[in-house]
N, C-alpha and C positions, 0 to 999 in steps of 0.2 A: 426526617433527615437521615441520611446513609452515616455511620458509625465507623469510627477508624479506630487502631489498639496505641497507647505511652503505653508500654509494655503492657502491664496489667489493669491500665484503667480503659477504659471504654467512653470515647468521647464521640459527639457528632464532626462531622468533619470537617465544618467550620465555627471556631466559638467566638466566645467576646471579651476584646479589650476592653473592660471597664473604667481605664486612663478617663478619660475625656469629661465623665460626669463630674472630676474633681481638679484635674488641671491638666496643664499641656496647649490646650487648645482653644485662649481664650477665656470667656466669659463664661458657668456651667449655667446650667439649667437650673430651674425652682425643684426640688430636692424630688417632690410625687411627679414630675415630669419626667427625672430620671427613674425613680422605681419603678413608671408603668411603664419606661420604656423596654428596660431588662427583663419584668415580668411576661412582656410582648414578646420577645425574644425567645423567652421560655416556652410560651404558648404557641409559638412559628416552631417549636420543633429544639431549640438550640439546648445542650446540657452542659455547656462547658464555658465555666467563667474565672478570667481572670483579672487578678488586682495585687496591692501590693500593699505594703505597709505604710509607706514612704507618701504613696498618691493623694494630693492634697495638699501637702505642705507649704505650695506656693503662695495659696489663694486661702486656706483655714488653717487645720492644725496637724501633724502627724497622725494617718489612721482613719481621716474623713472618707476615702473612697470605701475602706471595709466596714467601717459601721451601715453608709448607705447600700453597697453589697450583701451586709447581712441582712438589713430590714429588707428589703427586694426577695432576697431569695427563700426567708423563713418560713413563708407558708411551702415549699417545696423542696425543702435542705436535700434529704434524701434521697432525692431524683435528680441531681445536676453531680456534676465535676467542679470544684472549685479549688480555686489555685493562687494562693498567694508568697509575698515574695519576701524576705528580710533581708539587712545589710548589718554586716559588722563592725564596728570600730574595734583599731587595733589594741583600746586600753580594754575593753568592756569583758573579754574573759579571768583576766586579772583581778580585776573589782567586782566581779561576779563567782570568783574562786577557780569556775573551771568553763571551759568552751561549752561544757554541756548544759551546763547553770545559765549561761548568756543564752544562748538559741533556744533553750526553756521556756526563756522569762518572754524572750520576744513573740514564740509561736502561744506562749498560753494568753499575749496582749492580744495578737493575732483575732485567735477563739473568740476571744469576750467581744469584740466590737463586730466581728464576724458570725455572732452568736449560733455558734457551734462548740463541739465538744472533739471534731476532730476535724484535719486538712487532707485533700486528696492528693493535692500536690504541691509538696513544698519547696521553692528554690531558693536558693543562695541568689541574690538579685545582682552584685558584681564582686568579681574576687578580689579579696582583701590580699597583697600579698604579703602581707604582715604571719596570714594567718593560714599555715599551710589545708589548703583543698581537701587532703588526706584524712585529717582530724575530725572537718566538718562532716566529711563520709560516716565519720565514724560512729558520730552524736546522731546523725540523720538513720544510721540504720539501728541504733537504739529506740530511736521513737518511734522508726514503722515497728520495733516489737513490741513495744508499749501501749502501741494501737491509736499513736496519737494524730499520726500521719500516716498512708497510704501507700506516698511514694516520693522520691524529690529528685530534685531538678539544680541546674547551674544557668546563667544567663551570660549571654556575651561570654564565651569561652570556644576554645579551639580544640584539636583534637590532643595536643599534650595535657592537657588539664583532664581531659577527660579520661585519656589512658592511666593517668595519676589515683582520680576515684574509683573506678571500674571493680580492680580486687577486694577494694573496701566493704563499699554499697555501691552496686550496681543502679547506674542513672536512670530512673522514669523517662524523662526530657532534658530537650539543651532547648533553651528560648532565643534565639539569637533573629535579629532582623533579615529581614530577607523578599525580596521584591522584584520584579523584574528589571528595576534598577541598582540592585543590593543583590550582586551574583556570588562575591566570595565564597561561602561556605558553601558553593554547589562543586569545590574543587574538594575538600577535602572530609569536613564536619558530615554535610549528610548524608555521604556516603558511607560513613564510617557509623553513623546513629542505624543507618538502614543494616548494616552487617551484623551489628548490636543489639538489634532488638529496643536502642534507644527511639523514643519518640523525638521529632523536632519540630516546635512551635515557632510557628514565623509571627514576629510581629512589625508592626507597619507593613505590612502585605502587599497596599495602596502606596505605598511611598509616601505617607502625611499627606495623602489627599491627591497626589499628584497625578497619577494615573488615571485616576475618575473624570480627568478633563479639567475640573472646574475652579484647577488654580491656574489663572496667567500671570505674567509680567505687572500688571496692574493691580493685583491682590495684592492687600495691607493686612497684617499680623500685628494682630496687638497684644497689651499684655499677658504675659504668662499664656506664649506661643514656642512650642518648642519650633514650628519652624521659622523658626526668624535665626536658628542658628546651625539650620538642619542644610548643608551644604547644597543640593538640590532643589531648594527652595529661594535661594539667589536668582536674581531677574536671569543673570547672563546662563543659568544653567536652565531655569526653564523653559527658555528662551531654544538653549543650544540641544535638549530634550524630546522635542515636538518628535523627531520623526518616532519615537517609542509611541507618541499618543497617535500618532499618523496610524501605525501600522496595527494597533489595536483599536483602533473605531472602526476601521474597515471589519474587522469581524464583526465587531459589535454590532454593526449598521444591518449585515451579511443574515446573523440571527435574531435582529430586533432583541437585544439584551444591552447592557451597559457596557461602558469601558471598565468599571470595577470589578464585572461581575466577568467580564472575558480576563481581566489577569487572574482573578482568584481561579478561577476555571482552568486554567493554565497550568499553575502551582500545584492545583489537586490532581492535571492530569499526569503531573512529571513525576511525583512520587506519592509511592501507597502511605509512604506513613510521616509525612510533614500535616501541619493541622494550622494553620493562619488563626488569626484570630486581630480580624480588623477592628480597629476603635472607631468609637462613634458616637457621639452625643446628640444624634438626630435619629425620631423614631424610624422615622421614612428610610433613611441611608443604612442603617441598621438592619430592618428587615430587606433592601434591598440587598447588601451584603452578602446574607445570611442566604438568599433566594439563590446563588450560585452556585449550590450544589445541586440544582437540575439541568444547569447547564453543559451538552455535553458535546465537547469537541474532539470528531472523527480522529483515528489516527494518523490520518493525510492532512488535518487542517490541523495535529497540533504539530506533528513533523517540518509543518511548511511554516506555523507560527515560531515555533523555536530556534529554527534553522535562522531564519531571518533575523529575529531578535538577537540574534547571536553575534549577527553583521553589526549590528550597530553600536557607534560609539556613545557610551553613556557620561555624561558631564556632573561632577561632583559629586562621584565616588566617594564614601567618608573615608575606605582607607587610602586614596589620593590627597585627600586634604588633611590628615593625620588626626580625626573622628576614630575613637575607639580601636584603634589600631592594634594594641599590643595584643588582644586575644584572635587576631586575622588571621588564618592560616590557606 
């Protein structure tokens, strides 16, 4: 697989949401279902994984999707990019003495279930505004000198938050959603990550599946589904949505490739340095994913795909229905 730069790390140019093996999407897999799948992934080429501390909580305990991430990836640590994520409560530096004692404690629990001794990329998973952004910079470029991380990253944030870290510790990545039905941050965020020398990981790439075709009106989300509250994922939006899947199966059909693998196609052709990283709890849909970086659309067919996409009105916008809003710019 072709290689893109988060500043100074070196990823393939499409990696893995490791969400799905542990929740979000339903029911998970028998645990050696998921490791051969991500191992599979590894062997297609892919070196860039991510997870988070938090994944899992719904369905087992804090910290299940990194342990399974770490037993996965152990026989080949040193060959992949891995990337996980923490969150802060607003008592936990207090009772920990100092912000740097908290995000310590969290990235050394990180390690151990992650079984490693350092992270490539660490993000801030969503800003606490309890706890200024600034500080966190401050701990975070402590521990890239410490060697204990690589590089870090903010999720769901806008370009003020970013101009805030910037003097501090300079950003690796901004992880922020982003899809052909998730346009926001193509006004302001990754422009500004491209000027920067920041990396920008798009996650839900696919829209939770939507883009792929193979959610309709008639699909049923069960427990411990984030789309059951994922605004696009409402009958009347995937319903009032179609002409986006209309106007991407026509390529798709055009080059005998998927409808996922024309948006991701898409994404990779509109900027050098966004990096997707679609989830997926199926071996097949995974390496299909992943297969999208050989697909290559002309600069007439994405001129004419973009152009158009552009036209259309997209239904259940999450900053329309007040989804994650305050970090929107």
């Amino acid at each position: 697989m072709k290689k893109r730069k988060l500043r100074d790390l070196e990823v393939t140019e499409i990696g893995m949401g490791c969400m799905g093996f542990s929740h979000g999407y339903g029911a998970v897999p028998e645990e050696s279902y998921s490791i051969e799948a991500i191992r599979r992934a590894y062997e297609f080429g892919c070196n860039f994984f991510d997870t988070a501390e938090v994944y899992g909580m719904q369905q087992f305990e804090k910290g299940h999707n990194e342990r399974l991430v770490g037993k996965a990836i152990e026989p080949f640590r040193k060959d992949v990019i891995l990337a996980t994520k923490l969150h802060i409560e607003t008592e936990e530096p207090k009772q920990d003495g100092s912000l740097y004692n908290t995000i310590h404690r969290h990235l050394e629990a990180s390690m151990e279930k992650l079984r490693t001794d350092y992270i490539d990329l660490y993000y801030l998973h969503r800003v606490n505004p309890d706890i200024p952004v600034e500080d966190v910079a401050d701990v975070m470029g402590r521990l890239i000198k410490e060697g204990l991380i690589r590089g870090w990253g903010m999720s769901m944030v806008n370009t003020e938050l970013i101009e805030r870290v910037q003097p501090v510790t300079p950003l690796t990545a901004v992880q922020n959603i982003y899809s052909m039905l998730d346009r926001d941050y193509e006004k302001k965020v990754i422009p500004y990550c491209m000027e920067h020398n920041i990396g920008f990981v798009a996650f839900s790439p696919i829209a939770s599946g939507f883009l792929s075709g193979k959610v309709t009106t008639e699909t049923k989300f069960g427990f411990d589904d984030v789309r059951t509250w994922v605004p696009q994922m409402k009958k009347e939006n995937i319903a009032a949505n179609q002409p986006v899947l209309e106007l991407i199966e026509s390529y798709a059909k055009s080059k005998n490739v998927t409808n996922a693998q024309i948006a991701l196609a898409w994404m990779l052709k509109k900027y050098p340095h966004v990096v997707p990283i679609p989830g997926s709890k199926n071996k097949e849909r995974i390496l299909e994913n992943l297969g999208a970086w050989k697909v290559e659309l002309t600069d007439r067919e994405f001129k004419e795909l973009d152009d158009r996409l552009s036209k259309i009105a997209v239904y259940g916008n999450r900053k329309d229905v007040g989804f994650a809003t305050e970090y929107i710019d």
